[in-house]
C-alpha positions in Angstrom: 1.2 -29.8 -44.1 4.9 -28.8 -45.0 4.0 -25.1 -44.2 1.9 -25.5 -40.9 4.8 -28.0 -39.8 7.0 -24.5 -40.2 4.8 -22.1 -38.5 4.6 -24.5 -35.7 8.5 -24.6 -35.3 8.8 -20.7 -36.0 6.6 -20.0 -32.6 8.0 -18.1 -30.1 6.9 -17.3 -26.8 7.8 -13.4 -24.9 8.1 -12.2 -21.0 7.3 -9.4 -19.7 9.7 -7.5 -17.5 9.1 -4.6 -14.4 11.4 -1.7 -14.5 11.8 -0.5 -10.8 12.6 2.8 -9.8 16.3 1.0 -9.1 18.4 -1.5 -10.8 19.3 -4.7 -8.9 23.2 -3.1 -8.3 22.0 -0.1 -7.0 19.5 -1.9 -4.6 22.7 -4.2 -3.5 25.1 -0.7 -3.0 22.6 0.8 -0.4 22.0 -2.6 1.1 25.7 -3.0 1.9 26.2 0.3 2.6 23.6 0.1 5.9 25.0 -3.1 6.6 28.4 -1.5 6.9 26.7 1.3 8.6 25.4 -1.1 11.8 28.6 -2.7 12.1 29.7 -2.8 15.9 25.9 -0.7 17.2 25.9 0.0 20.7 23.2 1.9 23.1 24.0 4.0 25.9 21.8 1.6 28.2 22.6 -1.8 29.2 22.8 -5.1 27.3 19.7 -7.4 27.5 17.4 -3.7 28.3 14.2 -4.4 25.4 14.3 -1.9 23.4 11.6 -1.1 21.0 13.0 0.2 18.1 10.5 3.3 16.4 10.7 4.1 12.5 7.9 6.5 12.1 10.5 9.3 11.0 12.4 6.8 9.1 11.9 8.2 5.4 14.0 6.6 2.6 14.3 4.3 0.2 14.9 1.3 1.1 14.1 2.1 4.6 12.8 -0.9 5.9 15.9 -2.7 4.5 17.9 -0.4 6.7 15.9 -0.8 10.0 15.7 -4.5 9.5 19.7 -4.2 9.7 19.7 -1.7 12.5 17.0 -4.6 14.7 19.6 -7.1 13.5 22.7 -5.2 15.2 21.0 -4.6 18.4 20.1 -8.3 18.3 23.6 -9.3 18.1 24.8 -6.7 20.3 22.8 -8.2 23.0 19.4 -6.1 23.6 16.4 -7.8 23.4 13.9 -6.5 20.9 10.2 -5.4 22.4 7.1 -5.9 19.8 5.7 -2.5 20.9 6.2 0.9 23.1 4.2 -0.7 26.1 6.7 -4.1 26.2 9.7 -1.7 26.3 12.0 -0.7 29.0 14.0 1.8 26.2 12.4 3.3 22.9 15.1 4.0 19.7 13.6 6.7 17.4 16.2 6.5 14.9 15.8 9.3 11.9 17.7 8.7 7.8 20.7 10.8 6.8 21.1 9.4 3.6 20.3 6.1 2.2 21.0 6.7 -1.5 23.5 6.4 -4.1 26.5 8.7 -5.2 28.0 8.5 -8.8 31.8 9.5 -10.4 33.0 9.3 -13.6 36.7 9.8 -14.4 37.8 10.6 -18.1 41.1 10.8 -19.3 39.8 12.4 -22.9 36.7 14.0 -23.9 33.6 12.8 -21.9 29.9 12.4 -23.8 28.7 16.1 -24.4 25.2 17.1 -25.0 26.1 20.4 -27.6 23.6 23.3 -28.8 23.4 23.3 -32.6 20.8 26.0 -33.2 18.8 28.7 -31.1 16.1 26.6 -30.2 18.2 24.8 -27.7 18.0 21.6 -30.3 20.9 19.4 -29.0 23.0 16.7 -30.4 24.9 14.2 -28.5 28.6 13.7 -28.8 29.8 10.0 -27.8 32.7 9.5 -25.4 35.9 9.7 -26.7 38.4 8.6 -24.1 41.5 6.8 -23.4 40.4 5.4 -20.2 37.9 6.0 -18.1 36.9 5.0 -14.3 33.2 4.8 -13.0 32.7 4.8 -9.0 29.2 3.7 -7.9 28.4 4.2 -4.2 25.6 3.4 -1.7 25.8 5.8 1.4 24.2 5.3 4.2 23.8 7.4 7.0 21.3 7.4 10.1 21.3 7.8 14.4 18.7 8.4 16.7 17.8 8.7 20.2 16.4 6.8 23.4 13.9 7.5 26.0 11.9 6.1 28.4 8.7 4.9 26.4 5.9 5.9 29.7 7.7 9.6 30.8 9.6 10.2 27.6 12.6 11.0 29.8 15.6 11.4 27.4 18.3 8.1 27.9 20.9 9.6 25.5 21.7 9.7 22.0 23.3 7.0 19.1 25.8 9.0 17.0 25.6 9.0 13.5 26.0 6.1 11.8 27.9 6.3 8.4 28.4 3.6 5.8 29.3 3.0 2.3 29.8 0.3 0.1 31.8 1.2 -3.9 31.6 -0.5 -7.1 34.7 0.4 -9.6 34.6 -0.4 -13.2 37.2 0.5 -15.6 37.4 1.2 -19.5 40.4 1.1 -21.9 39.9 2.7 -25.6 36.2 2.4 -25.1 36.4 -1.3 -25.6 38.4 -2.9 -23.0 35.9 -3.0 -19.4 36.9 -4.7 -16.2 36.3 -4.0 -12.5 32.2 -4.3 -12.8 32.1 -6.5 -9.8 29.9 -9.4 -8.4 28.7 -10.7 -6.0 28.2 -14.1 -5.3 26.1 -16.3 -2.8 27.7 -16.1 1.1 30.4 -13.6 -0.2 30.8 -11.0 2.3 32.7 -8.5 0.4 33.4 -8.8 -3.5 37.1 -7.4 -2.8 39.0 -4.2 -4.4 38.2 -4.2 -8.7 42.1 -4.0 -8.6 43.0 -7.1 -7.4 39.6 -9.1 -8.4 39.6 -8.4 -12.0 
C-alpha cells in the first residue's frame, strides 16, 4: 500500500510544445516594425474615396499582419475601406520590401569561433570570451504601392515607400551580467531605450 501510495505521488504529467518557424520576439519586432511603418499613411486621392486595398503581390512573412496595419492606417486616415474591386472608387496594390528581421552582435573580446581541427573540415566550437558584448535585434519593414482606377485601370499615383523598424538591445558584462532584453507589456506602446529601462 506504502509503495502504490509513492507511485501515485511520484506521477507527473508532460506538454507538448510547437516550434514555429519564429520565436514570439521576433514575431513582435516585425509587428512593430510595420506598425511604425504605417504611421501618418496618406493617398494621393481624397479622404473618404473607398479604396479597396489589393495584396495579391503581397509576399512575406507575416504579411497579412502587415496589410491588416496598412487597412488600419487608411482607416484612421479617413478613407473608407471597399470589400472588393467592383465597390471601389480607388484600388491600392501595395507590393513588400522587406518584412523581416536584421541581427548585430558587438564584442569587445573574442566572439564564439567555429575552428578547423583536421582536413576533413571536422570543426570544434570555441565559446565566447568577452568583456562585454551588445546584441541589436531588428524588425524592418518596408512596403508602397500604387492606385488606379479599378474599371479602366487608369493610373491615380503612387504611395512612397514606407520604411519602419522597431530594435531590441541587450547587453552582457563578463559573460554573466545581461540587461537591456526588453519587454513588453499589455497597452505599452513602446518599451523605451534598454539604456534608460534597465
Amino acid at each position: 500500500m506504502l509503495a502504490l501510495t509513492g507511485l501515485t505521488l511520484a506521477a507527473c504529467a508532460s506538454t507538448s510544445e510547437t516550434n514555429p518557424s519564429r520565436t514570439a520576439t521576433e514575431q513582435l519586432l516585425v509587428a512593430r516594425a510595420a506598425d511604425r511603418a504605417v504611421e501618418g499613411l496618406t493617398l494621393p486621392i481624397p479622404r473618404g474615396t473607398r479604396v479597396f486595398v489589393d495584396d495579391a503581390y503581397f509576399r512575406a512573412e507575416n504579411a497579412p499582419y502587415a496589410v491588416s496595419a496598412i487597412r488600419a492606417a487608411l482607416s484612421e486616415a479617413g478613407y473608407s475601406l471597399a470589400a472588393s474591386k467592383q465597390d471601389a472608387a480607388a484600388v491600392l496594390e501595395l507590393r513588400a520590401g522587406a518584412l523581416s528581421l536584421e541581427q548585430m552582435r558587438r564584442v569587445f573580446g573574442l566572439p564564439e569561433m567555429r575552428v578547423p581541427i583536421n582536413d576533413n573540415f571536422n570543426v570544434v566550437s570555441l565559446p565566447e570570451l568577452s568583456v562585454y558584448s551588445r546584441r541589436d535585434r531588428v524588425g524592418v519593414a518596408e512596403f508602397s504601392g500604387f492606385l488606379y482606377e479599378p474599371t479602366t485601370g487608369a493610373p491615380l499615383g503612387a504611395v512612397m515607400p514606407m520604411t519602419g523598424e522597431f530594435r531590441i538591445r541587450s547587453h552582457k558584462l563578463l559573460m554573466i551580467v545581461a540587461w537591456g532584453q526588453q519587454r513588453v507589456d499589455p497597452g505599452e506602446r513602446d518599451p523605451g531605450d534598454s539604456w534608460r529601462e534597465f
